[in-house]
C-alpha positions in Angstrom: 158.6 -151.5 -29.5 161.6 -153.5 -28.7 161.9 -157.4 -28.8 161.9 -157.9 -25.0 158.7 -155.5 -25.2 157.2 -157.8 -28.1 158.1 -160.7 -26.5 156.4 -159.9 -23.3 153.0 -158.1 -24.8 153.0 -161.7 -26.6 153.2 -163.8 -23.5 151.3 -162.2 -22.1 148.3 -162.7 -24.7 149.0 -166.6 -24.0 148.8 -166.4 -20.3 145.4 -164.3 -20.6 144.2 -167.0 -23.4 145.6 -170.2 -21.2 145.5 -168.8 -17.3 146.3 -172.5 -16.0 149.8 -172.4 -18.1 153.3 -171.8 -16.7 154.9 -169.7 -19.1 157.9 -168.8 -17.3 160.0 -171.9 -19.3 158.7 -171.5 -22.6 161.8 -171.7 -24.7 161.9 -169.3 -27.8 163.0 -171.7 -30.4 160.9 -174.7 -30.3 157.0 -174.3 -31.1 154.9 -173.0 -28.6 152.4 -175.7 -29.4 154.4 -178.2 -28.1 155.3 -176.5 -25.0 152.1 -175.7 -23.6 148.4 -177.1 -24.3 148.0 -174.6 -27.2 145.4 -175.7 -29.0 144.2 -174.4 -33.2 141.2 -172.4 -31.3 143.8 -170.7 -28.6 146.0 -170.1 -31.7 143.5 -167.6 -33.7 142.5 -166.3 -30.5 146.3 -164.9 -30.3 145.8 -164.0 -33.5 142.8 -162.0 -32.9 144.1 -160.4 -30.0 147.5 -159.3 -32.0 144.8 -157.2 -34.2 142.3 -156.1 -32.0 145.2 -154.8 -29.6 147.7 -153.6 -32.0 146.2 -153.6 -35.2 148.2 -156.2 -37.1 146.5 -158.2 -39.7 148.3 -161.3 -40.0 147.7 -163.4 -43.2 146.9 -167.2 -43.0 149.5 -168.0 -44.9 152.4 -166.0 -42.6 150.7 -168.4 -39.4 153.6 -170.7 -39.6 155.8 -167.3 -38.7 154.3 -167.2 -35.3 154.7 -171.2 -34.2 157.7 -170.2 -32.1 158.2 -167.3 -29.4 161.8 -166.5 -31.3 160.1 -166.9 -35.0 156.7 -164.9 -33.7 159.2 -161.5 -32.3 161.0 -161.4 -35.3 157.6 -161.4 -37.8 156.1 -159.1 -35.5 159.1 -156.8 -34.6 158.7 -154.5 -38.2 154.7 -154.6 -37.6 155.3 -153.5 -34.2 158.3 -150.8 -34.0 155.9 -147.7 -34.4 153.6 -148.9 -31.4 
C-alpha cells in the first residue's frame, strides 16, 4: 500500500468512527485529537479497526506513533506495504 492509500484507508476509519466530523482539513502534522472531537474510546476503536481490517497489532506503547495523520502513515506504512 502506498502512503496516499494508508492515509485514506485511515481517514476513512475516523469518518466511520465520528460520522458528524469534517475531515477534509485535518492537517497531517498536528494531533488528530486536537483537530477533531477524538476522544480515548474513539482512539482504541481506530485501533481496533487497524487489526480487525488489516491485521496489525499495535502495541500500547507505539500509541503515541499514531497521534498525528503524518506520524500514524509512517508507523503504519512497513505494517502495511504487503496489503
Amino acid at each position: 500500500m502506498t502512503k496516499e492509500q494508508i492515509k485514506d484507508k485511515i481517514l476513512e476509519i475516523i469518518a466511520e468512527i465520528m460520522p458528524d466530523e469534517d475531515l477534509s482539513n485535518l492537517k497531517g502534522d498536528i494531533p488528530i485529537r486536537e483537530q477533531v472531537e477524538l476522544d480515548s474510546m474513539d482512539f482504541l476503536d481506530l485501533i481496533m479497526e487497524l487489526r480487525k481490517r488489516y491485521g496489525i497489532e499495535v502495541p500500547e506503547d507505539d500509541y503515541i506513533h499514531l497521534a498525528t495523520l503524518d506520524g500514524s502513515v509512517a508507523y503504519l506504512e512497513p505494517r502495511m506495504k504487503d496489503i
